[in-house]
PLY file of the C-alpha trace (Angstrom):
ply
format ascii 1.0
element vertex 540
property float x
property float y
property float z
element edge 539
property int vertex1
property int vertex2
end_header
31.87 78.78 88.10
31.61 76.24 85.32
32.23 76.33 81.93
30.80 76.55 78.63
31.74 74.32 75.49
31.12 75.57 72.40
31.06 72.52 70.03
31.29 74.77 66.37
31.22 73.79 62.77
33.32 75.95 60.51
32.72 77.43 57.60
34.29 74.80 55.53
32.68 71.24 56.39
35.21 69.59 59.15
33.11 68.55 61.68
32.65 70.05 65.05
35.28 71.70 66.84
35.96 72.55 70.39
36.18 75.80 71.88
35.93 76.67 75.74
34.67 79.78 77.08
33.29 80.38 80.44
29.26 80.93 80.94
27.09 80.45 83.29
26.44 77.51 85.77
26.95 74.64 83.89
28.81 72.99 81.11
27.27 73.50 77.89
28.09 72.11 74.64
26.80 73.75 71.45
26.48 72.61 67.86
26.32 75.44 65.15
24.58 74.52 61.77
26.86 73.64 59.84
27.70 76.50 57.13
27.61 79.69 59.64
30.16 81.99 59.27
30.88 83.29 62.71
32.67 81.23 65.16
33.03 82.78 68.75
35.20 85.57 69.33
39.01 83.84 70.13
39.41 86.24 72.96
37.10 84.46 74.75
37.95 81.32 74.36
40.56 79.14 75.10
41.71 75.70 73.65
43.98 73.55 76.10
46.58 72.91 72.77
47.39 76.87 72.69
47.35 78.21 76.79
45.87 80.95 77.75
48.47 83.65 76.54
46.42 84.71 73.26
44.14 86.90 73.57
43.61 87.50 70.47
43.78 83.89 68.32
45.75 83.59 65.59
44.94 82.94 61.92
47.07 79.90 62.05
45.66 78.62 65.07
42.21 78.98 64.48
43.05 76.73 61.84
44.61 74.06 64.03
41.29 74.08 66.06
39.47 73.42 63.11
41.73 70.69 61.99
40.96 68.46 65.34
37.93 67.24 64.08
35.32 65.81 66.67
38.33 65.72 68.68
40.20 62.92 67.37
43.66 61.98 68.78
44.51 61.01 65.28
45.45 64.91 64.76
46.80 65.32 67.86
49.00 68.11 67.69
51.54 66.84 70.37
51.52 63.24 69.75
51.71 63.56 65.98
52.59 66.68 64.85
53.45 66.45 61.51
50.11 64.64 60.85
48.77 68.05 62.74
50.81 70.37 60.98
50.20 69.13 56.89
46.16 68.54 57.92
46.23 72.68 59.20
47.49 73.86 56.16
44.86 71.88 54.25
42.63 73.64 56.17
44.32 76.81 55.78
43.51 76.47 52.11
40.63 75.52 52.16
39.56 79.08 54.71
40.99 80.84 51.84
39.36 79.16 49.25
36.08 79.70 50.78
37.20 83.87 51.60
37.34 83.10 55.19
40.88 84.83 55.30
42.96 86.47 52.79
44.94 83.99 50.81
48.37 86.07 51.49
47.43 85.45 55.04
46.78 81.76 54.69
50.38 81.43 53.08
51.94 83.31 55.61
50.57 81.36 58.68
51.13 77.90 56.85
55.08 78.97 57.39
54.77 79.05 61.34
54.69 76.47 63.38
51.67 75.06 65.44
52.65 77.13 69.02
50.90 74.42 70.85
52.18 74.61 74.45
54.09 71.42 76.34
51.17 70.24 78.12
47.21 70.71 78.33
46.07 74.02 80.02
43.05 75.12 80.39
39.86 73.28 80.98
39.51 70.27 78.22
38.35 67.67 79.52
38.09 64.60 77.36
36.64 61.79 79.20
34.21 63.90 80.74
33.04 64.79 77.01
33.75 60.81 75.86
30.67 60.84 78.81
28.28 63.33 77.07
28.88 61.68 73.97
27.88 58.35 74.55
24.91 59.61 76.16
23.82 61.68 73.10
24.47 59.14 70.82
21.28 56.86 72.79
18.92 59.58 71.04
20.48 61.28 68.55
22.60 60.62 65.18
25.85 62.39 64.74
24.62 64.28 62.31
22.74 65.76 64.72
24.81 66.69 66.80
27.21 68.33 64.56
24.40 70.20 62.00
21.08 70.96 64.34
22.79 73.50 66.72
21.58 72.09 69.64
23.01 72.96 72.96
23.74 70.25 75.96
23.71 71.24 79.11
25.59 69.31 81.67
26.76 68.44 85.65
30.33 68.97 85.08
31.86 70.98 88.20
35.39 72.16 86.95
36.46 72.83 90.41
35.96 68.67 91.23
37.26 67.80 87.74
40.38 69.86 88.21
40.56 68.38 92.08
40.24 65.11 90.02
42.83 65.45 88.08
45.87 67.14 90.19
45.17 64.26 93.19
45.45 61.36 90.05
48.37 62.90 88.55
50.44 63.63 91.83
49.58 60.33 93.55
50.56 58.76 90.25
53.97 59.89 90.35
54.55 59.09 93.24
53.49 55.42 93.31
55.60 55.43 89.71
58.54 55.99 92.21
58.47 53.29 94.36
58.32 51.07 91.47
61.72 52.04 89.03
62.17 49.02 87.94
59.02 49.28 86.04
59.34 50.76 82.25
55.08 51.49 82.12
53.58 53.92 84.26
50.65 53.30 86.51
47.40 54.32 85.08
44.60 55.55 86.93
40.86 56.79 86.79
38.48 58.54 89.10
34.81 59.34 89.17
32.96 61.67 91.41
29.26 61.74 91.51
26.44 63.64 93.41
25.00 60.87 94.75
21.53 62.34 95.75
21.06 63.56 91.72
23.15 60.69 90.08
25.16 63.69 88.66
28.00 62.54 87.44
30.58 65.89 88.38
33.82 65.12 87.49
35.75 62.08 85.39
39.37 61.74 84.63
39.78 58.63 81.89
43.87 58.35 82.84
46.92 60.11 83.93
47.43 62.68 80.89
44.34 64.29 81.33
44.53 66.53 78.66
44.58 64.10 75.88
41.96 61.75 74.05
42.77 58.07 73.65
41.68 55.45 75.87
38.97 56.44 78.45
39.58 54.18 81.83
36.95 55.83 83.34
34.28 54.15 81.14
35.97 51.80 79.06
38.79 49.80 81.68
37.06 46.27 82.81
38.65 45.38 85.65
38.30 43.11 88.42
36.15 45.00 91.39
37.95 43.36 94.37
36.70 43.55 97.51
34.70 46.61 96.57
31.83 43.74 96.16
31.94 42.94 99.89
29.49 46.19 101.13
26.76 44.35 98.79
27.53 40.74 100.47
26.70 42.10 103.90
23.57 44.09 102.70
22.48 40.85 101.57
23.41 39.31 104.64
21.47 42.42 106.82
18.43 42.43 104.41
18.24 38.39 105.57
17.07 39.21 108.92
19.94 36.97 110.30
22.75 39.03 110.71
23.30 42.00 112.19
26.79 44.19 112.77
27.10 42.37 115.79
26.74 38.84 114.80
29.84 36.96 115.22
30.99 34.99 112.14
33.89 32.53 112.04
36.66 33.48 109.65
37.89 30.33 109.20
39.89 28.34 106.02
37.62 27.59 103.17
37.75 24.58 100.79
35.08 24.61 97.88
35.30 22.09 95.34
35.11 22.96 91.79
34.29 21.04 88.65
37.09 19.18 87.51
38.22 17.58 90.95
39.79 21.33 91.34
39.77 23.11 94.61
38.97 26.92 95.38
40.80 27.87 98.66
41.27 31.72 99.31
43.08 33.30 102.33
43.01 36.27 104.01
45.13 39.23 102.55
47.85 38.83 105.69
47.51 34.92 105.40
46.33 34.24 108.70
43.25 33.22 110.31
41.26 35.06 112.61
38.47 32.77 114.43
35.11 34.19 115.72
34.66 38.33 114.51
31.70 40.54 114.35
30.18 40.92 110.98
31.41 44.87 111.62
35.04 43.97 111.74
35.13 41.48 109.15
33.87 44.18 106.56
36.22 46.85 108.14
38.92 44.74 107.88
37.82 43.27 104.87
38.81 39.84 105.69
38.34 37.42 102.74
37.33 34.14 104.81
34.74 35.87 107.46
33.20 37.29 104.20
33.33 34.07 101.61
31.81 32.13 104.58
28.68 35.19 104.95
28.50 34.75 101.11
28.04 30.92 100.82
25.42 31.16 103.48
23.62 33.50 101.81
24.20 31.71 98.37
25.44 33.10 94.70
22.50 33.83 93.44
20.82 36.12 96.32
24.20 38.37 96.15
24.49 38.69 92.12
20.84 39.60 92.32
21.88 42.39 94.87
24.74 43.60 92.61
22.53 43.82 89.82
19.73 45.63 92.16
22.02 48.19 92.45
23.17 48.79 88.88
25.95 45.98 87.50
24.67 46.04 83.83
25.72 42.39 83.68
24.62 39.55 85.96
28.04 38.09 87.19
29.25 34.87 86.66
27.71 32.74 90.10
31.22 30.91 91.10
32.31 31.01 94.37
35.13 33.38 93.16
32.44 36.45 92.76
32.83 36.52 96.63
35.71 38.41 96.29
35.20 40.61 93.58
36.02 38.24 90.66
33.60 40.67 88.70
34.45 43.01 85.81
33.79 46.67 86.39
34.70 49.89 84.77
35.22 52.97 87.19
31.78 54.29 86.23
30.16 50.99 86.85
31.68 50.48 90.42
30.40 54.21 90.56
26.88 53.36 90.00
27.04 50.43 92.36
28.14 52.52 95.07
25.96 55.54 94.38
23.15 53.72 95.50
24.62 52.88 98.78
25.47 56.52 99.46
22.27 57.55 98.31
20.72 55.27 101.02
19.33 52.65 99.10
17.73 54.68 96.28
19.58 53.66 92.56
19.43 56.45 90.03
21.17 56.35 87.05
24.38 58.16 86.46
23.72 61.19 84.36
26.27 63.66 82.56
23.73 65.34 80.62
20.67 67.63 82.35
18.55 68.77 78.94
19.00 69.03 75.34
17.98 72.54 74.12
17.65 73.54 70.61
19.27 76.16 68.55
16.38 78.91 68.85
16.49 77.97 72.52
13.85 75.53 72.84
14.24 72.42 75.40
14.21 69.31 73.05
14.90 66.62 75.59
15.19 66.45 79.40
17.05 63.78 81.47
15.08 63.85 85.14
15.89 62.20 88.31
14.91 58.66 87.91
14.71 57.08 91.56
14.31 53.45 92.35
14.28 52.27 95.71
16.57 49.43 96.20
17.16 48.66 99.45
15.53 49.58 102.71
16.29 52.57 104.92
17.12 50.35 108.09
19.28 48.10 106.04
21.55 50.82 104.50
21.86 52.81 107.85
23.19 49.69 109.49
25.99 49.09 106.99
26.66 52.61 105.86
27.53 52.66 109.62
29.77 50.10 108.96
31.13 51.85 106.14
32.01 54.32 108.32
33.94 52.79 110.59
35.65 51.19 107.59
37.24 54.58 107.17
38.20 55.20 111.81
39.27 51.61 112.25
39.70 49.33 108.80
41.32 49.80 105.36
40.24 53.41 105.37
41.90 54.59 108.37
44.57 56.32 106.82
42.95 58.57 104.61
42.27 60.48 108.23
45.63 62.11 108.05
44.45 63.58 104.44
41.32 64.58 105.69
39.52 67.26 107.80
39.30 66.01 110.99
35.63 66.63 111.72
34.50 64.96 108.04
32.76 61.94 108.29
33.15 59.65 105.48
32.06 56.22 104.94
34.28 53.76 102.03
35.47 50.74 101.07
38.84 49.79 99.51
39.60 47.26 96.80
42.09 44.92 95.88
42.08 42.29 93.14
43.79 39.00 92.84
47.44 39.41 92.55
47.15 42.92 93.44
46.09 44.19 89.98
43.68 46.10 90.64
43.86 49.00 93.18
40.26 50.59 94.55
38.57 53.12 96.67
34.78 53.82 96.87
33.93 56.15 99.53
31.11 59.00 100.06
30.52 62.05 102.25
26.95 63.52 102.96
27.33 64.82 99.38
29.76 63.20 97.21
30.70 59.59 96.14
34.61 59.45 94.60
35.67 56.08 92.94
39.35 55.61 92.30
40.76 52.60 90.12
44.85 52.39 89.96
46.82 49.72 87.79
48.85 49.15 84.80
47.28 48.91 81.30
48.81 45.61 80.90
47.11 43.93 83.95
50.56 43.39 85.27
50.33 43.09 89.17
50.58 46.50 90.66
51.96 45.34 94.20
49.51 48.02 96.10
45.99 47.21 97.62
43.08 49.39 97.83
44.69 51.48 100.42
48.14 51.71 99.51
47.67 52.78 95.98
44.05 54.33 95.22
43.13 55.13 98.74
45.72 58.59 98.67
44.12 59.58 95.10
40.59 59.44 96.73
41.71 60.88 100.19
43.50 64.04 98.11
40.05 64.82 96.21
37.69 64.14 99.00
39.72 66.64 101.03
39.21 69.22 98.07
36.32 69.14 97.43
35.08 71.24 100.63
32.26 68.07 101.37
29.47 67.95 104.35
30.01 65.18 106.56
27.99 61.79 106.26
25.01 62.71 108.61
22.17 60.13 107.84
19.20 60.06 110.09
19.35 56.69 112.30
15.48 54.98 111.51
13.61 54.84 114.56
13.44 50.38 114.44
17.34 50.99 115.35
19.18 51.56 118.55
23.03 52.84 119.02
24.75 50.24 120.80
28.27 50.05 122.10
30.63 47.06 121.44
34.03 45.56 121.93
35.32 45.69 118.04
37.12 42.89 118.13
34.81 40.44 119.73
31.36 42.12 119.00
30.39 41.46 122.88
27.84 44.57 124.23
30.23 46.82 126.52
30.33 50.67 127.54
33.07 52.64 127.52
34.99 52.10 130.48
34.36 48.05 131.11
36.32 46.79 127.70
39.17 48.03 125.02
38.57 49.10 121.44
34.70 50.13 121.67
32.90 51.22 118.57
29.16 52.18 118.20
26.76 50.15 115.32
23.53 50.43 114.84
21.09 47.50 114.87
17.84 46.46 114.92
15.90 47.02 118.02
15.22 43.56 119.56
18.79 42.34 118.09
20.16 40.00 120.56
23.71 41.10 121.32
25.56 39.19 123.81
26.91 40.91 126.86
30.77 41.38 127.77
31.77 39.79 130.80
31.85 42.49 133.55
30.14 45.22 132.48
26.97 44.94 134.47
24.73 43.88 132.09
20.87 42.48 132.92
20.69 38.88 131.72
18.26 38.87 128.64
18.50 42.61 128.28
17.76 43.67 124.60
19.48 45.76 122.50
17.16 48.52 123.09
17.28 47.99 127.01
21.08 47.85 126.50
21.20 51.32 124.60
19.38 52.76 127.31
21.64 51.43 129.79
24.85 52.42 128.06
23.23 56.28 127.94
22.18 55.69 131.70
26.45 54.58 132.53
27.39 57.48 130.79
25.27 59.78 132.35
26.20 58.82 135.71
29.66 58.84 134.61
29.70 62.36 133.77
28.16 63.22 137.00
30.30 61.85 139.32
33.06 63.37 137.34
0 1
1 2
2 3
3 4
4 5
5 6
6 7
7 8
8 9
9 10
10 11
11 12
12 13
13 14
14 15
15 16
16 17
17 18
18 19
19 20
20 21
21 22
22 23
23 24
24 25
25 26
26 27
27 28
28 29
29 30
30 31
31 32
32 33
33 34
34 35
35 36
36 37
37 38
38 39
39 40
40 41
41 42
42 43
43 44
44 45
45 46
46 47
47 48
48 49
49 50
50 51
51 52
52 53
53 54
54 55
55 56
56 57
57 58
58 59
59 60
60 61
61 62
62 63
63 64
64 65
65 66
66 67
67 68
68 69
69 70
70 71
71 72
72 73
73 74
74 75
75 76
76 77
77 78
78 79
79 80
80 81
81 82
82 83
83 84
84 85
85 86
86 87
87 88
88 89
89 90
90 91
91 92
92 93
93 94
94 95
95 96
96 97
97 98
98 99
99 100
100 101
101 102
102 103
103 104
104 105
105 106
106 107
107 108
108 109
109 110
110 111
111 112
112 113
113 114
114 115
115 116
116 117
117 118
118 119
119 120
120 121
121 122
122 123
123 124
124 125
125 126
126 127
127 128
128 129
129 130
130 131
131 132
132 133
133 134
134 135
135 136
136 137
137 138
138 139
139 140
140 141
141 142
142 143
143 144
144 145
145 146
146 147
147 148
148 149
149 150
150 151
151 152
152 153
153 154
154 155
155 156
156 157
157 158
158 159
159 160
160 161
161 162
162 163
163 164
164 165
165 166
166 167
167 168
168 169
169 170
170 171
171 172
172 173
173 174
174 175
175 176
176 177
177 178
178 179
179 180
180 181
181 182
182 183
183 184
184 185
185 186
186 187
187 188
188 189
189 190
190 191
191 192
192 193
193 194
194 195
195 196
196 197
197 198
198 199
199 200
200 201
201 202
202 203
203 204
204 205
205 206
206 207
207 208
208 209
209 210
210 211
211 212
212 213
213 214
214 215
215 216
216 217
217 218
218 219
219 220
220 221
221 222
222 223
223 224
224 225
225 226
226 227
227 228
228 229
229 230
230 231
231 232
232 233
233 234
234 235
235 236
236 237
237 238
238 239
239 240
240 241
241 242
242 243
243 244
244 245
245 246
246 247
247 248
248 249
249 250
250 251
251 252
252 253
253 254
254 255
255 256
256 257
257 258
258 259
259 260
260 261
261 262
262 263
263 264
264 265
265 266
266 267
267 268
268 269
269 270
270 271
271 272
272 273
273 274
274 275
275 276
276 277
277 278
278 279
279 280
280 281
281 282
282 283
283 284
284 285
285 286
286 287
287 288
288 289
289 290
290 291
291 292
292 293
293 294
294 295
295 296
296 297
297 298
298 299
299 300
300 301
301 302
302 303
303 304
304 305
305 306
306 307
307 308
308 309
309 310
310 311
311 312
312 313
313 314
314 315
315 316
316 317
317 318
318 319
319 320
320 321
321 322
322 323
323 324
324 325
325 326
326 327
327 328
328 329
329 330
330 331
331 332
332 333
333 334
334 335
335 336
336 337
337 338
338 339
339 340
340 341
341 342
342 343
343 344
344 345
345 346
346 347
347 348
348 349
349 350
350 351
351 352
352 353
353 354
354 355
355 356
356 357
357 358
358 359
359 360
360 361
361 362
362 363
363 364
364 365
365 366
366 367
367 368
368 369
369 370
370 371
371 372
372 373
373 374
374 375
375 376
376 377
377 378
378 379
379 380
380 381
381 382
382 383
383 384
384 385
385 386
386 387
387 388
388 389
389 390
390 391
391 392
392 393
393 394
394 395
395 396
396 397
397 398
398 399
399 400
400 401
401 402
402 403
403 404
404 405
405 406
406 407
407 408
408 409
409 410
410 411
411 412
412 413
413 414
414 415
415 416
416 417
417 418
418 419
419 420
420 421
421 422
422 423
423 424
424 425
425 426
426 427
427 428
428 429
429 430
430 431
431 432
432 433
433 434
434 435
435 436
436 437
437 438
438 439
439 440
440 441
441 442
442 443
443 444
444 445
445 446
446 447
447 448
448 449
449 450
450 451
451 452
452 453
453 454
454 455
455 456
456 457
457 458
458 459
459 460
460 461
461 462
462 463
463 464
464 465
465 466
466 467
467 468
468 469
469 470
470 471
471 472
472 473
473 474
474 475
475 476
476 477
477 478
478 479
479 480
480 481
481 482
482 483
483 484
484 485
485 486
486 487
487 488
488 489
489 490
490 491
491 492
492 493
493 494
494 495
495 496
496 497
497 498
498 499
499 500
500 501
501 502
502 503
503 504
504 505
505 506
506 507
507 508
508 509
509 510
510 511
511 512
512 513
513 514
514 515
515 516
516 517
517 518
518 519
519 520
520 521
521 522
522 523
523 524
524 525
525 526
526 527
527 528
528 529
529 530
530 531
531 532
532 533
533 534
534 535
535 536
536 537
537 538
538 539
């Protein structure tokens, strides 16, 4: 069940004001002309200052509803509550000055105090609305939206949001722990999309999820980390010349920048690991095997992919881009990554589903807008890798958080100086994108895994998902391989085997001993692998 919004105008001219009340399917948010008299019965609504404990709203904190405005944290009533408390009994007044209540009432609540309760309660949900806003605001004036009465409906699904936010705020407190020594508190934001709609479901701005103030979710720039290197190896598949199998050499790099400088990264465990399949490098998200893929491919061909799949901005083409040295917000990375778990098709992140008008008409609708982006055979092959990303690279420990039979395919992050903590995974039917750090850009001391990984593992697991379950294009073949050489094998005749998917005629090299015809092709091979285990079954 979702919930209604009631954005209302009282009778005195304040601006809109929000209520909450439950109604139908999805989130709607209502403007009443400015002028009318009746505001919705309090009983059923609810306003996340006040609990849920009233049934029956008081005169004094109607009034404190009214005072907040279009929401604004300036009259906060918890943050500054004397600012709250002298701007309600203006407003007080000013009901009884219009005969909205009897002035012998209005002096008698302006005596009490404002009863908010210690912390949000109730389903307010700021950034979410910060969302709906901004998207409003591309066709209509404020004015409009506070005197035409027109009602919004939206994709919000309170269940994810509230998923959202108890995963954020529990993983945050407990990352806060291992760092006393720290005076700030980690900050955090999280997005969760449908990715076949581009509804945008749930978005938590920052750990107090109740307030306004600074919304992470869309407004925190922040380096995207290795998050970047899924769209590096599409680039590399969609170039015909590498495959998951293709064995790349993670090896030092030395570029030379303007200046007589020198760029040379490292791997995040400083050490060098030689010749590794494409499909390991990404799992393991190992910085040289991936800056090495990137250089061959050249800047330009990757930024053009990023921007393909929805970065508003082209990046900066330095060699640094490679790994991630590229400015996101949450709901940017979001974007990016919707298309890959939409396989290959971008469409634009939406909050808002129609605009209807006060006498119910529909004023403006926001359809599915579909682009393709990326071909079918190219995003099986590395969503496939993105799954294993999750059984045998920087994901694999989300599997204790999760239901064992959910398939999931992600990708963590982790900026320079570990600033910037990430996740971006998807299940047949979500996407959730998790961004962890300090306000300050201080260095947060936890990759991708350690510190958003948890946060993303928590709602995933709540969120009662369908398994990843693409259908495999008929120009691939399954083929077994030894994961950390990328040699063909079947189970039985080498350690550590993992299944990828590649093209048909893809030349993958055989491992020693496992009976192999010389020249066989991939698609020979897969039929050989289903023959071994076949016969293995029998004889058993």
């Amino acid at each position: 069940m979702a919930d209604r919004f009631i954005f209302g105008v009282a009778p005195i001219d304040y601006g809109p004001v929000l209520l909450l009340m439950p109604f139908g399917s999805h989130l709607t948010v209502d403007t009443l002309p400015s002028g009318e008299s009746e505001l919705p019965p309090a009983s059923e609504a609810v306003n996340p200052a006040f609990g849920y404990d009233a049934p029956h709203p008081s005169v004094r904190g109607t009034s404190t509803l009214l005072n907040n405005a279009l929401l604004s944290a300036h009259y906060d009533p918890r943050r500054h509550p004397e600012r709250a408390l002298a701007r309600r009994n203006l407003v007080l007044k000013q009901m009884a000055e219009q005969g909205v209540i009897k002035p012998a009432d209005a002096t008698a609540a302006a005596r009490r105090p404002l009863g908010v309760t210690a912390r949000p309660a109730g389903a307010y949900y700021p950034a979410y609305l910060d969302f709906v806003r901004r998207t409003l605001r591309r066709d209509y004036r404020d004015q409009d939206l506070t005197e035409a009465g027109l009602r919004i409906d939206t994709s919000l699904e309170p269940r994810a949001q509230d998923e959202a936010e108890r995963a954020l705020e529990r993983e945050l407190a407990r990352l806060d722990r291992q760092h006393k020594s720290r005076t700030e508190s980690l900050e955090g934001a999280v997005v969760v999309t449908s990715p076949q709609s581009g509804d945008v479901i749930a978005i938590v701005g920052g750990r107090n999820v109740g307030y306004d103030g600074f919304d992470r979710a869309l407004d925190a720039h922040r380096s995207m980390g290795s998050l970047v290197k899924p769209f590096i190896y599409l680039t590399a598949l969609e170039s015909g010349r590498y495959n998951a199998t293709t064995v790349v050499q993670d090896a030092p790099v030395d570029v030379k920048l303007a200046g007589g400088k020198h760029w040379t990264p490292e791997n995040f465990t400083h050490e060098v690991y030689g010749t590794v399949p494409v499909v390991r490098a990404l799992a393991e998200s190992l910085n040289l095997a991936t800056v090495g893929v990137g250089l061959d491919l050249g800047l330009p061909k990757v930024a053009e992919t990023l921007q393909r799949f929805g970065l508003p901005q082209p990046p900066a083409q330095v060699p640094a881009m490679l790994l991630g040295a590229v400015d996101v917000t949450p709901v940017e990375a979001a974007q990016l990554f919707n298309g890959l778990a939409n396989g290959g098709f971008r469409n634009p992140l939406r909050a808002v589903r129609a605009v209807i008008s006060a006498d119910g008409k529909p004023l403006k609708a926001f359809p599915l807008e579909v682009t393709p982006v990326a071909s079918p055979e190219v995003m099986y092959q590395l969503n496939r890798m993105l799954v294993l990303v999750m059984d045998h690279g920087t994901g694999r420990s989300a599997r204790a958080l999760l239901p064992p039979e959910l398939v999931v395919a992600g990708k963590s992050g982790t900026s320079s100086d570990f600033r910037d903590s990430w996740f971006a995974g998807f299940s047949g039917s979500h996407l959730v994108v998790v961004w962890v750090g300090y306000d300050d850009n201080e260095p947060t001391g936890f990759t991708g895994s350690a510190g958003a990984l948890p946060v993303w593992a928590h709602v995933m697991a709540g969120l009662g998902t369908s398994s990843w379950n693409a259908t495999m294009p008929e120009s691939l073949v399954e083929v077994h391989i030894e994961y950390p050489t990328g040699l063909r094998a079947v189970p039985g005749c080498a350690a550590d085997i993992v299944t990828v998917a590649v093209p048909a005629q893809a030349a993958v090299p055989p491992h020693p001993g496992c009976g192999f015809p010389e020249g066989a092709s991939s698609k020979s091979a897969g039929l050989l692998d289903r023959a071994q285990q076949w016969l293995r079954r029998v004889l058993r």
